[in-house]
N, C-alpha and C positions, 0 to 999 in steps of 0.2 A: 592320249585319247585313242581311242578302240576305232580298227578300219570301220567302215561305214558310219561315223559316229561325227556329228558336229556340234559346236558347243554352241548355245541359244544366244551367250553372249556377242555373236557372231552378224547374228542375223537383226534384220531390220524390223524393228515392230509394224504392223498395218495400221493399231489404233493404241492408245495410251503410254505411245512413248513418254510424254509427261511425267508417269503414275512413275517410272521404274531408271536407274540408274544401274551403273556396273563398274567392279571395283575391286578393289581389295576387305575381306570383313572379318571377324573371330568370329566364331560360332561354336556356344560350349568348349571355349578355351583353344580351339583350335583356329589355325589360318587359311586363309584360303584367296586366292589372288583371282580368279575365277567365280566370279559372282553377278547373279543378278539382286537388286536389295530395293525395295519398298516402301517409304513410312508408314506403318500401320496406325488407324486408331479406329474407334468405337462408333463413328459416326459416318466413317463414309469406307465402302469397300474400293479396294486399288487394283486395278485389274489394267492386263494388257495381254493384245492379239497376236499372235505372231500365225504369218501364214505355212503349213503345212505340206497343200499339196498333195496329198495322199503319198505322201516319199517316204515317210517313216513309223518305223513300227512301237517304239516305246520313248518316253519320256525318261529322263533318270534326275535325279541329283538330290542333297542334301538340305535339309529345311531345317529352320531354325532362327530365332532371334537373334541378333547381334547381341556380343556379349556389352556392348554398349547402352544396351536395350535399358527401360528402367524396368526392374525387378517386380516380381510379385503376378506379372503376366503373362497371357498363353497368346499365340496368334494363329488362326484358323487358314489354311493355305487350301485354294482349291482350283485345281487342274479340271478346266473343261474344254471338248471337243465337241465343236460344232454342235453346241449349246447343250451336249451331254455329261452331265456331272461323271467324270471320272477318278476321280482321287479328291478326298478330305481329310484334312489331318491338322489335330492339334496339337500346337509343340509350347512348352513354356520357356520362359527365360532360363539360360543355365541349362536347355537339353537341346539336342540333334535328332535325326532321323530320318536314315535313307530313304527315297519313294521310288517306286516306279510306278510309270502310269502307261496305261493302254492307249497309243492314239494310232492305232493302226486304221486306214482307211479317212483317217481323219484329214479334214480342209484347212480347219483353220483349229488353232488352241489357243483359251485364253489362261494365266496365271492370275490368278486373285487374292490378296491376303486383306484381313479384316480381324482387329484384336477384340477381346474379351472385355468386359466390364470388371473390374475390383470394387466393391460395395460403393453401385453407381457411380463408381467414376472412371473418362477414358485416362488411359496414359500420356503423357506428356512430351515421352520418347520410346517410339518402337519399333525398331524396325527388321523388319521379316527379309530373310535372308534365304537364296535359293541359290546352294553354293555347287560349284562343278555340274551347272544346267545343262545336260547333253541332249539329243536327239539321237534315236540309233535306229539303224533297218539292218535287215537281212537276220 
């Protein structure tokens, strides 16, 4: 991990610890022992607060479905500061992709994931993968 950089896994959520667990997950074939992971589904969004502080200046890490996920769907991940949308991004089963997200100044951040519909129906297993979750300043 990079100086000034700590990993989110680390930290205490203020609200929805419930929503989120941390772990070991594959995502797009790949491992990752460093992870925060989600159930996603169609009906309800999953979100959790972690407090900020104005300490840190970017968000970083990997999005993605478990490759456990069932197939054929996408999950929408979104990074908000202090109730400002800052990062959205859809990812499907079977693909990755790095984000960075601006929480510079920020209080508080919430992580959210919420899956896709497949002709009207939610999936049955999904879940949204936020792998190598870091925090970074300076």
């Amino acid at each position: 991990m990079a100086p000034g950089s700590v990993s989110v896994t680390t930290l205490d959520p203020v609200a929805g610890s419930n929503s989120v667990d941390s772990g070991s997950q594959r995502v797009n074939t790949r491992p990752y022992s460093d992870t925060l992971y989600q159930y996603a589904n169609c009906a309800n969004e999953r979100s959790v607060i972690y407090q900020l502080d104005r300490r840190y200046d970017n968000f970083e890490a990997i999005i993605g479905p478990s490759d456990d996920s069932q197939s054929g769907y996408t999950v929408f991940f979104t990074v908000t500061v202090d109730e400002r949308e800052v990062l959205k991004e859809q990812v499907a089963v079977g693909q990755s992709r790095s984000i960075r997200a601006d929480v510079s100044g920020g209080y508080r951040m919430t992580i959210s994931v919420i899956s896709d519909q497949l002709e009207g129906q939610c999936p049955s297993s999904l879940i949204a993968v936020w792998a190598e979750p870091r925090l970074t300043s300076g």
